[in-house]
C-alpha positions as CSV (number, residue, x, y, z in Angstrom):
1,X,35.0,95.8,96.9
2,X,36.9,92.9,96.1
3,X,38.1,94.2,92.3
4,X,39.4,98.0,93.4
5,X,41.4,96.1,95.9
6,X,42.9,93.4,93.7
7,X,43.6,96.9,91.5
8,X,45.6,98.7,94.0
9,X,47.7,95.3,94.8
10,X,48.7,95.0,91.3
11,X,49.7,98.3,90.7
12,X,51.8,98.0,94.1
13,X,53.6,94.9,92.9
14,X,54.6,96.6,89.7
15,X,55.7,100.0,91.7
16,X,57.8,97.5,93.5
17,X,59.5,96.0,90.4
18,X,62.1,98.8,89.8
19,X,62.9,99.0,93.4
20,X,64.0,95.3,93.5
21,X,65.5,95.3,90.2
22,X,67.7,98.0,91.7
23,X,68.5,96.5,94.9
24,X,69.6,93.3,92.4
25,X,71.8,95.4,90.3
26,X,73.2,96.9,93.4
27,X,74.0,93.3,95.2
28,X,75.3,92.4,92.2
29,X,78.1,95.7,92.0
30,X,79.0,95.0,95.1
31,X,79.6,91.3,94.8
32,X,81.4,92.4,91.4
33,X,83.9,95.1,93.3
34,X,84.5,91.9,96.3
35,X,85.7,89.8,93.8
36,X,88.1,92.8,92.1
37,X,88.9,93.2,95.5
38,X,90.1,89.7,96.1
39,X,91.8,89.5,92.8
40,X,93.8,92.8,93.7
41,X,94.9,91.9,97.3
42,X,96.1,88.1,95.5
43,X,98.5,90.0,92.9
44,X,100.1,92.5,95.7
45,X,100.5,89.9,98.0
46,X,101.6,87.9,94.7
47,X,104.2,90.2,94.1
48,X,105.2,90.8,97.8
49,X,105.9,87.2,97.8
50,X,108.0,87.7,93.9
51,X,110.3,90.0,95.5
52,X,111.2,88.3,98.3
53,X,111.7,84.7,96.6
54,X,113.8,86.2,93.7
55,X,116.2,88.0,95.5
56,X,116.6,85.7,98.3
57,X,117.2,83.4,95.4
58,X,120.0,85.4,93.9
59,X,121.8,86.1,96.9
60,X,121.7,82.4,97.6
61,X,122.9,81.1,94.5
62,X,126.1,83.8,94.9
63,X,126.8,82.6,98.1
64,X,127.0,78.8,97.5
65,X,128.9,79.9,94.3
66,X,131.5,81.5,96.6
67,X,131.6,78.6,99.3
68,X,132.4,76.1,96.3
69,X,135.1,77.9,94.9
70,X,136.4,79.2,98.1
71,X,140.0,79.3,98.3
72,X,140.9,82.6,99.7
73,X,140.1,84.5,103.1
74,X,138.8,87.6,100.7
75,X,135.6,85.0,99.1
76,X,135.1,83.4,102.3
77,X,134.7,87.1,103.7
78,X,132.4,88.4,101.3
79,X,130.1,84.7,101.5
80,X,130.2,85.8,105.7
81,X,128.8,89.7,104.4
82,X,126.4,88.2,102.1
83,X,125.4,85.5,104.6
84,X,124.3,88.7,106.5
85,X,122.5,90.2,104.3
86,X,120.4,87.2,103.6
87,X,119.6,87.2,107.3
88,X,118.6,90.4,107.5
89,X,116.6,90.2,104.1
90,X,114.8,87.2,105.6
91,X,113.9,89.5,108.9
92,X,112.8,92.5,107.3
93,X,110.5,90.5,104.9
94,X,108.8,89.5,107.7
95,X,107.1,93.8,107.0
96,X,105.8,92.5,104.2
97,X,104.6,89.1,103.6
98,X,101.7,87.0,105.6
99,X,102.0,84.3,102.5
100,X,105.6,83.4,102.0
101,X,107.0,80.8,103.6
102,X,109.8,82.0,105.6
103,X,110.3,78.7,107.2
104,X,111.9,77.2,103.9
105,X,114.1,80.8,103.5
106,X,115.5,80.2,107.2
107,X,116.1,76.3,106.7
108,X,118.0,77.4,103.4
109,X,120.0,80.1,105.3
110,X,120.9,77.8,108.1
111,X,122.2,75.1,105.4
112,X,124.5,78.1,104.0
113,X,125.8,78.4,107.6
114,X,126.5,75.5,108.0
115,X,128.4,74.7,104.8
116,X,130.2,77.5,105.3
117,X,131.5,76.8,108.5
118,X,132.6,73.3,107.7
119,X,134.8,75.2,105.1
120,X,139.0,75.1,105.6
121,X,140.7,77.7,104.1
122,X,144.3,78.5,104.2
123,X,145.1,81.4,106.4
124,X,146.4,84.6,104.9
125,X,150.0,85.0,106.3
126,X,149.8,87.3,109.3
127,X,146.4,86.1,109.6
128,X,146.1,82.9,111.3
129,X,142.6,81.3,111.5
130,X,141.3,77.9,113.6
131,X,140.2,75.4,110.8
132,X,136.8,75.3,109.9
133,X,135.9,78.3,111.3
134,X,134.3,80.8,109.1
135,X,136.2,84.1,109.6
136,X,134.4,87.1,111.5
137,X,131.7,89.1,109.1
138,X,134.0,92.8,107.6
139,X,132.1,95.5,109.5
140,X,129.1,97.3,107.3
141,X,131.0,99.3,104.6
142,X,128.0,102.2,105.6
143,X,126.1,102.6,108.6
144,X,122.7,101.4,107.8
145,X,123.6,99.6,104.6
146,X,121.6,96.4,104.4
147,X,124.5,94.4,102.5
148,X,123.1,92.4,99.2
149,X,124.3,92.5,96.0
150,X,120.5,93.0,94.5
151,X,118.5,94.1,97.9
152,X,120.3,96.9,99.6
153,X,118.9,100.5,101.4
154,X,119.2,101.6,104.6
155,X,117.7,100.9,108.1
156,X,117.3,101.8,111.5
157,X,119.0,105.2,110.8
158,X,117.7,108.7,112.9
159,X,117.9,112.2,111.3
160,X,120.5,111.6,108.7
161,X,120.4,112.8,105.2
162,X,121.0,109.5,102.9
163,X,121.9,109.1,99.5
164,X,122.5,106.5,96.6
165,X,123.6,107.3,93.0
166,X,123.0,106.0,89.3
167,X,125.6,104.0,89.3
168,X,124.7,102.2,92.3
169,X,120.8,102.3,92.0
170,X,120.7,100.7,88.6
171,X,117.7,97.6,88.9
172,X,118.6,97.1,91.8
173,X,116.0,96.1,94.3
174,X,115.7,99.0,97.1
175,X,114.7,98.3,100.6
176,X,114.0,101.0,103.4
177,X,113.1,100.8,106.5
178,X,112.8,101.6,110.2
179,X,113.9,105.5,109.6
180,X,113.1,108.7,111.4
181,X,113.6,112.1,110.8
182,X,115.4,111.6,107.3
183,X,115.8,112.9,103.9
184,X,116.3,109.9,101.5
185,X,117.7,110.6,98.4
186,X,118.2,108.5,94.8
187,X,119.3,109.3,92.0
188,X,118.8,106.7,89.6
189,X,116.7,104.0,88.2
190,X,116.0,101.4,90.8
191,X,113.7,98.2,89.5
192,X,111.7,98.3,92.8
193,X,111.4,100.6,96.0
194,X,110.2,99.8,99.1
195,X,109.6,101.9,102.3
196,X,108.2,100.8,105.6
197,X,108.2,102.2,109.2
198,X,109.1,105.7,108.3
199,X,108.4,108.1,110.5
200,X,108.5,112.0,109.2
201,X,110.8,111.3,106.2
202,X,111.7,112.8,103.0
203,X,111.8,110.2,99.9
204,X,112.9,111.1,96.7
205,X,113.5,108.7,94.1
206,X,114.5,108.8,90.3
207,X,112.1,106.6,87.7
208,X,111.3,103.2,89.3
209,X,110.9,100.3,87.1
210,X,108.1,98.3,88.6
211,X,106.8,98.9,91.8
212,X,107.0,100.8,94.9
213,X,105.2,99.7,98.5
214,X,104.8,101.6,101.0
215,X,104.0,100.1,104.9
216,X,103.4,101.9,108.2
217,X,104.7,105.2,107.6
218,X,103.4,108.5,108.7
219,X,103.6,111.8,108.2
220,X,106.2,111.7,105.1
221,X,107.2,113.0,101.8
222,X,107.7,111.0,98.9
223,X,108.8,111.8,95.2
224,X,108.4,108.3,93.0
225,X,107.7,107.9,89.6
226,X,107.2,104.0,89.2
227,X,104.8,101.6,87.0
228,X,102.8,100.9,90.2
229,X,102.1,102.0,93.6
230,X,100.8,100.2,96.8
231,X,100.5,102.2,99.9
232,X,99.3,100.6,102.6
233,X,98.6,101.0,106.6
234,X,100.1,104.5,105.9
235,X,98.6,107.9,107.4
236,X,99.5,111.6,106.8
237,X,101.8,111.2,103.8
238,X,102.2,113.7,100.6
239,X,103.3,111.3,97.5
240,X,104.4,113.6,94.7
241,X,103.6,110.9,92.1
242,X,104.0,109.3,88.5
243,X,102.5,106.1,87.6
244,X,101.5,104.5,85.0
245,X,98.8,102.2,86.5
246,X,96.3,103.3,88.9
247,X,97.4,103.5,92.5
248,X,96.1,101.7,95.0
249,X,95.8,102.5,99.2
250,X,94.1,100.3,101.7
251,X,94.1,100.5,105.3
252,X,95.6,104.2,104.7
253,X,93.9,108.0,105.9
254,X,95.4,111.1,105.0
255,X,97.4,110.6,102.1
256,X,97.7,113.2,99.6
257,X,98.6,113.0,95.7
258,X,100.0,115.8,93.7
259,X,102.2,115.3,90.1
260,X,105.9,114.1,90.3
261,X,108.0,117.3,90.1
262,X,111.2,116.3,91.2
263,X,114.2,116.1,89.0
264,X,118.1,116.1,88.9
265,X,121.0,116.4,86.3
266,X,120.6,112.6,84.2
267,X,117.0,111.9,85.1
268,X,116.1,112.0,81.0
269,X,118.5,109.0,80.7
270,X,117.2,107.3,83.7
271,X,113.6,107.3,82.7
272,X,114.8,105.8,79.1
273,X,116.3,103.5,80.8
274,X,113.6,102.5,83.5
275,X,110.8,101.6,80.3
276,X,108.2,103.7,81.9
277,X,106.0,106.5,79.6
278,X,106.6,109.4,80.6
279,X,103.1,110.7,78.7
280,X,101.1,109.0,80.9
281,X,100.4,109.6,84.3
282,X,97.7,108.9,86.9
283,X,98.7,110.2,89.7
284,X,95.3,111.5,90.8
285,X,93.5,107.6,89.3
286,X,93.4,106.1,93.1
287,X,91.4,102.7,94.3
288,X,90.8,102.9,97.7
289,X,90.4,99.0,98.8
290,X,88.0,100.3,101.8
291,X,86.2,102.5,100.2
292,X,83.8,100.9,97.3
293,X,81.4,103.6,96.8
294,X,81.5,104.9,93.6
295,X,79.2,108.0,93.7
296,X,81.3,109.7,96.7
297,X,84.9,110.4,97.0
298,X,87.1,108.1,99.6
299,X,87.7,109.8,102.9
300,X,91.1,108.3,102.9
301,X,92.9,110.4,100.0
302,X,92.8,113.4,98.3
303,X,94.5,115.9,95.9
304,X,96.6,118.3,97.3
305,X,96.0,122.0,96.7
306,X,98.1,123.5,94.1
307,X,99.1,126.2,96.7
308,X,101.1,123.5,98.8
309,X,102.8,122.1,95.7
310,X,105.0,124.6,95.5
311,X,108.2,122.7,97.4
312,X,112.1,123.4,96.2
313,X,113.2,119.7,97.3
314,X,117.0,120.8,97.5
């Protein structure tokens, strides 16, 4: 009795083999896509952190060069602007970054201030100022302009059609944010593009550099042709896209990707001039950060029908 039994153990054990050998290799995929995982959310929250640094950087190396050298009203003027704009960068970036330390950014700022305000400059004749006191910031030269020489867009503007051109676009560092109702337009060959808190709005962008993020928006339109794409907390959106990398959503539902098909008298030059290959495009190659499954398409994205492709943009 004892031998039959001993048989059909045996041959249970090695039925069971392949079953665990699966449920390894399994474990071991998953564990493999955490660690991708990890990696990936460290470089976007690597470059977050890039942006921010660099141009706060630039914009405070222009304005201690103007605060040295400052022996007009007109310098001391345009450090007051850019003083502004550093403030408002430094605000803003708070969309963005979790990792930064903004703390340093706001003790720098506040040194600026300071220095600035310990400045004495001459008055302009028929322009008498008290001395040391820092003349009164110009008023915004556009209404939503966010006033730095490398960071500039719009923000907080409702319903409005808004537009930049080549000239002004050219690697220059594009922030948007806080818009409703609008229809965004670029013309030109911007070095990165950022959009956050848009609310039923119509992007559309010449050939990005590097990269564009996207952050709390719904229920948008977006054009962009860029090296890579981040789209995150974002819901109901159409992205008319070209990339050369893969894209990449997370925390997102409802986003739909279709091939870039806007264009505009000069965009041939501006794509030679913005590096990217225009050959290559993987606009429907998206990683879904919450969605690991390989052997079933993410819930969270999809290509849009050919049918509602059909969009004249002007």
């Amino acid at each position: 009795i004892n031998k039959p039994t001993c048989a059909a153990a045996a041959a249970r054990d090695r039925s069971l083999v392949p079953e665990r050998l699966q449920r390894r290799e399994q474990e071991r995929q998953l564990e493999v896509e955490r660690r991708k995982q990890k990696r990936q959310d460290q470089e976007v929250e690597e470059e977050k952190s890039d942006f921010f640094a660099a141009a706060f950087a630039r914009e405070r190396a222009a304005v201690e060069e103007l605060l040295e050298s400052g022996e007009s009203m007109e310098q001391l003027e345009e450090a007051a602007a850019r003083l502004q704009g550093l403030q408002k960068l430094l605000n803003d970036s708070v969309l963005f970054l979790a990792a930064y330390d903004l703390r340093q950014g706001q003790e720098a700022l506040t040194r600026l201030q300071d220095a600035a305000s310990a400045t004495k400059v001459d008055a302009a004749p028929g322009a008498p100022a008290a001395e040391g006191i820092l003349p009164s910031p110009p008023p915004p030269k556009e209404e939503g302009g966010i006033g730095s020489s490398f960071v500039f867009g719009f923000s907080n503007v409702e319903s409005q059609v808004l537009e930049k051109r080549a000239e002004e676009l050219h690697q220059r560092d594009v922030l948007l944010t806080e818009l409703s109702k609008c229809t965004i337009k670029l013309y030109g060959n911007p070095n990165t593009l950022r959009l956050a808190k848009a609310r039923s709005c119509t992007l559309l962008c010449g050939p990005v550099s590097t990269s564009v993020f996207l952050e709390d928006c719904s229920d948008c339109v977006l054009a962009v042709a860029c090296q890579q794409l981040r789209v995150h907390t974002t819901r109901d959106t159409r992205i008319f896209l070209q990339v050369t990398s893969r894209a990449i959503v997370e925390d997102c539902s409802g986003i739909q990707f279709a091939p870039y098909t806007w264009s505009y008298p000069g965009i041939d030059k501006d794509f030679e001039g913005s590096g990217l290959d225009r050959s290559k495009n993987n606009w429907n190659n998206v990683d879904d950060f919450n969605w690991l499954a390989r052997d079933m398409a993410s819930p969270n994205w999809s290509i849009l029908p050919e049918e509602e492709r059909m969009i004249h943009w002007d």
